[in-house]
N, C-alpha and C positions, 0 to 999 in steps of 0.2 A: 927219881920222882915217879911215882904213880902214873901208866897210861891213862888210867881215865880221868885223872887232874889235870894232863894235859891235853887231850881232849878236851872236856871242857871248857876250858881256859882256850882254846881255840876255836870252841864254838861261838860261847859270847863273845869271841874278839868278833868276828866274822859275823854273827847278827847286831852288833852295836854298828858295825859299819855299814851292813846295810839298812836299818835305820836313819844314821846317818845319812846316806845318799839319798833316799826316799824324802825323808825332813825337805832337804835341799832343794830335791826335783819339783817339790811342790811347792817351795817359797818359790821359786823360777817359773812354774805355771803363773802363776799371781801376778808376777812381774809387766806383765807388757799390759794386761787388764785396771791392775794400777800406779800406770808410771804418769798421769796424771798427777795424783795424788803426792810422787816420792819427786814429782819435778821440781827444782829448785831455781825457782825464778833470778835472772838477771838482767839488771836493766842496763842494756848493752848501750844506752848513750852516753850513762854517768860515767863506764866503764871507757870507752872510747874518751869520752873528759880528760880521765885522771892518769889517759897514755898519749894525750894530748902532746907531739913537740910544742908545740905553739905555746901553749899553755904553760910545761914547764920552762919554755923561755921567759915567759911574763915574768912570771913568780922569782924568778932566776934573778932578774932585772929590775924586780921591786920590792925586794927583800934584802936583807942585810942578808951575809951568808953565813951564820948563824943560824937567823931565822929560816931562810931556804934550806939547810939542812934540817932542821927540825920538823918544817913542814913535808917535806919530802917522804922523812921516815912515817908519818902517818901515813900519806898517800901509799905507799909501800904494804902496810899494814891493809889499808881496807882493798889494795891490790891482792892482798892472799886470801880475803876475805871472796873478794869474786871468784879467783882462781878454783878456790875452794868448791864454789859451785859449779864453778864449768866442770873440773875434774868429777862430784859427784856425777853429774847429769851424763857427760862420758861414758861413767861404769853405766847408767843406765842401760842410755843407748848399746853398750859394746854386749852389755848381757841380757837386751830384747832383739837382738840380732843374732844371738846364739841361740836362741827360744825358736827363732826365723827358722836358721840354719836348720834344725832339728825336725820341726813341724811343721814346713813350709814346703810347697810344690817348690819343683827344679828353678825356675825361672826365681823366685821369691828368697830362694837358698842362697843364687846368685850374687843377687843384690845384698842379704844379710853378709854374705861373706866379707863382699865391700867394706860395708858396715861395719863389723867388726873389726877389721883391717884400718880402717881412716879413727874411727873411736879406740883405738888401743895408740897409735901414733898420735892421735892428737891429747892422749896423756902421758905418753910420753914427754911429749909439747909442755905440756901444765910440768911436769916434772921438771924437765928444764930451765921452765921460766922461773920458777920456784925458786930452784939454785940460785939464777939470775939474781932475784929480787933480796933473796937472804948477799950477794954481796954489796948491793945496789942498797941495801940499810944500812953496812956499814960505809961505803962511799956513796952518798949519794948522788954525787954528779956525773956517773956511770950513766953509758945510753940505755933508749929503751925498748924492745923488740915484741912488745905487747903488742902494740897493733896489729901487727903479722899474724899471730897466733889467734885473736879476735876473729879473724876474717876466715880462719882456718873451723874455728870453730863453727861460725854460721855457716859454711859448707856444710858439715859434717851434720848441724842440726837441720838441715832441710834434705840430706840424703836421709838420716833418718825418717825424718817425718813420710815421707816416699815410699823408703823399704817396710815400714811396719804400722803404716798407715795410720799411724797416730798422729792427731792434731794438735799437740802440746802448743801453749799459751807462752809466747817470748816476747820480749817489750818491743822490741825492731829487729827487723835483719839489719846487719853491716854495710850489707849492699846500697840497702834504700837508705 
């Protein structure tokens, strides 16, 4: 082959990539300015509800087990539907704390580090429960470990709110 074909050919490769990166850097600038906007509300009571023991004891107890099976797999169902939002709001968080890391005095890098550290584990978390729940649809009468990971997450969204001083709008904390 021709050098200067391949030249070339490894020039645009090389300016396509840095376009690329660029593109990138600058949806990432954007990102902490509008995570308002890209937050994905959850209303952490219904969610605590529907990981309720109590609650699937009722239903347990006054449902034919038929019927408790069926009801289950919905609840299951609007279970990934929240999950679904804690795991977006997660990437948020884990990547306005790398925005942190980056553009942040010492002390602020600190705490992004944190940050991205407890928001990378707590979807992990999501990823787990995930699994959990894909086998918990087809048995339903499997326990449930939501709660846990609920509580984990409101940690995780008030360390945010902290490290990157963003006031994001949440229905309740866990706590309260």
């Amino acid at each position: 082959m021709n050098p200067t074909i391949i030249t070339t050919i490894v020039a645009v490769a090389l300016i396509s990539g840095f376009a690329w990166a660029a593109l990138r850097h600058s949806r990432q600038e954007a990102l902490i300015g509008d995570a308002d906007s890209r937050w994905q509300k959850v209303d952490m009571q219904a969610f605590l509800n529907l990981v309720d023991p109590a609650e699937e004891r009722y239903l347990r107890r006054n449902l034919s087990t038929q019927e408790f099976h069926r009801i289950q797999r919905m609840r299951v169902w609007a279970m990934w539907e929240y999950l679904g939002r804690l795991s977006a709001n997660s990437k948020l968080m884990m990547r306005a704390g790398q925005m942190v890391q980056h553009h942040g005095t010492e002390q602020q890098a600190r705490e992004a580090t944190q940050l991205v550290a407890a928001a990378s584990r707590m979807r992990m978390l999501i990823f787990a429960t995930d699994v959990f729940l894909a086998v918990r649809f087809v048995l339903p009468g499997t326990e449930n470990p939501v709660a846990q990971l609920l509580a984990k997450y409101d940690a995780l969204t008030q360390m945010f709110t902290q490290t990157c001083g963003s006031q994001l709008a949440y229905s309740q904390s866990v706590a309260s």
